[in-house]
N, C-alpha and C positions, 0 to 999 in steps of 0.2 A: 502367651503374650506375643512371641515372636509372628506367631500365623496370623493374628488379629492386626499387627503392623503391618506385616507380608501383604495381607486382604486388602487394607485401605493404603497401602500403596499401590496395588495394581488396579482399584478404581480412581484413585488418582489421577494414574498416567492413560486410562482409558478414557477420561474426559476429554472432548473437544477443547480446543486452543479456546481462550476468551483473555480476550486483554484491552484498557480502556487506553486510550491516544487522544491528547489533549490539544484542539487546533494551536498552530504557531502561523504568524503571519512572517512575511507575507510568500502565498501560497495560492496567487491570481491568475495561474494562469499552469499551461500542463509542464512548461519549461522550469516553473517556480513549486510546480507541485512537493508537496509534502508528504515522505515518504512512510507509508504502514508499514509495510514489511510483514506480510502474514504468506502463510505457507502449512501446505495439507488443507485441511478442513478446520472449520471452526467459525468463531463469532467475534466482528472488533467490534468497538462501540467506541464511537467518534464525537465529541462535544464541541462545539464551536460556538458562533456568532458571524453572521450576517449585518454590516455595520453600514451607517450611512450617511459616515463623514471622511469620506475620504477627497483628498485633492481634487479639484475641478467637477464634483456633485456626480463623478464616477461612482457606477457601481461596483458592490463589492463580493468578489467571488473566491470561493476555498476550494481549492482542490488536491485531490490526494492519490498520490501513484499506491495503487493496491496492488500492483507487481506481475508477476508474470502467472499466465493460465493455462493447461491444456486442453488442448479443444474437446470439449464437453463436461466440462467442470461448471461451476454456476455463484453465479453474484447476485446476492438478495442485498436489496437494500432497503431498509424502512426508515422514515424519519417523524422525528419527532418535535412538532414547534411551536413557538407560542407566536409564529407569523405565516405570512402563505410564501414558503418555499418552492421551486422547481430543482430536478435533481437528472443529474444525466450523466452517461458512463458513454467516455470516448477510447479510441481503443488509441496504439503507438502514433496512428498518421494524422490523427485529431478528426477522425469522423466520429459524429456522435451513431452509436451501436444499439442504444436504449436512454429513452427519458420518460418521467412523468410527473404530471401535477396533479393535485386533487385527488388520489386514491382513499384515503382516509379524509373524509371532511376535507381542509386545505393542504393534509399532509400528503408528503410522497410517498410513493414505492412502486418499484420494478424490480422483476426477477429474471435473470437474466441466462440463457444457456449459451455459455463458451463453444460458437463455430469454429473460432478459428483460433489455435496457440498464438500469445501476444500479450505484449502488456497494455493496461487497461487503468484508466482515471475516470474517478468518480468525482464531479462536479458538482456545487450544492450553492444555488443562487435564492437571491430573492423575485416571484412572480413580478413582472413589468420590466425586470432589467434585459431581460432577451439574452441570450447564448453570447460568448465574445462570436464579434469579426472572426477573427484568427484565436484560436484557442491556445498558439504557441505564445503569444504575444498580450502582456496583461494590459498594454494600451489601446486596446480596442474595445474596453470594458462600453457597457449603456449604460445609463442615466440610472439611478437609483431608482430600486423597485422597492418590493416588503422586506423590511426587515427586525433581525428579532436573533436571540439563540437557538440553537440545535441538537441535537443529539439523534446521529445516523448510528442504526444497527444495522453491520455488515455481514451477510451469513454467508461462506461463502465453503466451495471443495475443487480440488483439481487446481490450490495453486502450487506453484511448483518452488522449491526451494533453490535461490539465488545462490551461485558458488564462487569462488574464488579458484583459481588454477593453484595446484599444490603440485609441487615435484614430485614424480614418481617417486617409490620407495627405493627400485633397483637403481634409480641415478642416484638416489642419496647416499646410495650404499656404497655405489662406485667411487663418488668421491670421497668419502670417507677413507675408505681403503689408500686412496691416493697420497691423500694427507699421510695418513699413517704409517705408509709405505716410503712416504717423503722424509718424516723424521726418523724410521728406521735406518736408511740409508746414511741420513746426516751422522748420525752414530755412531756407525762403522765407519765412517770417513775420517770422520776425530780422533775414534780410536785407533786409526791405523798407525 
């Protein structure tokens, strides 16, 4: 019984990452981007909408920081709609790096090999609205284009896992020590 647990646990944890992320607005732009958060290899799959009632007959764009990559790691992205989408992956300085329309019938897709370490957003518009102006900036949006719901599948490898700075062990150790060495002291002081 234990080896049969043992087994499908280590095909388990040999699965590729796959996890589903639900669009949240608003997410118009790479500064408002909405963050995946994926890391190693694996598959996200992205649900959204494309809407075309927003403020002033702007169009409406999602985007999503898919996080940091080493150079030659790879970003697939397929999409899936029941309108005619355009789809494009900008890297940190807001150049677009890879786009495409029409691969599938009206749907997208592009595959993408990581040149250069950087973090990297993926854009998901409707055909006719045209790329923002400035892609840091959601007020430079165009005019409503196609619009409709989504769902991106993101296959991607070589992304690299986001860290946080943690104290070293041996300074934690040193202060610990200090501490301790601080009430020891206090101790013999009292007791004197």
């Amino acid at each position: 019984m234990l080896k049969k647990l043992a087994a499908i646990l280590a095909m388990t944890v040999a699965l590729p990452a796959f996890a589903l992320v639900a669009e949240k607005e608003n997410n118009g732009s790479i500064a408002l981007a909405q963050y995946v958060g994926i890391a190693g290899t694996g598959t996200e799959v992205i649900s959204g909408a494309i809407v075309g009632n927003l403020p002033g007959g702007k169009a409406d764009y999602d985007f999503y920081d898919l996080g940091r990559f080493a150079t030659g790691g790879n970003i697939a992205v397929t999409l899936a709609t029941q309108f005619d989408p355009f789809i494009a992956l900008y890297n940190s300085t807001g150049q677009v790096v890879a786009y495409n329309d029409d691969y599938f019938g009206s749907d997208s897709y592009f595959n993408y090999k990581v040149a250069v370490e950087d973090t990297y957003y993926l854009a998901i518009l409707g055909f006719g609205s045209g790329l923002l102006g400035q892609p840091f900036n959601a007020a430079t949006a165009g005019n409503i284009g196609s619009t409709g719901s989504y769902q991106a599948t993101v296959a991607y490898s070589g992304a690299l896992v986001e860290t946080q700075s943690v104290p070293e062990p041996s300074g934690l150790a040193l202060g610990m020590l200090a501490v301790l060495g601080g009430a020891r002291l206090r101790r013999r002081i009292a007791s004197a």
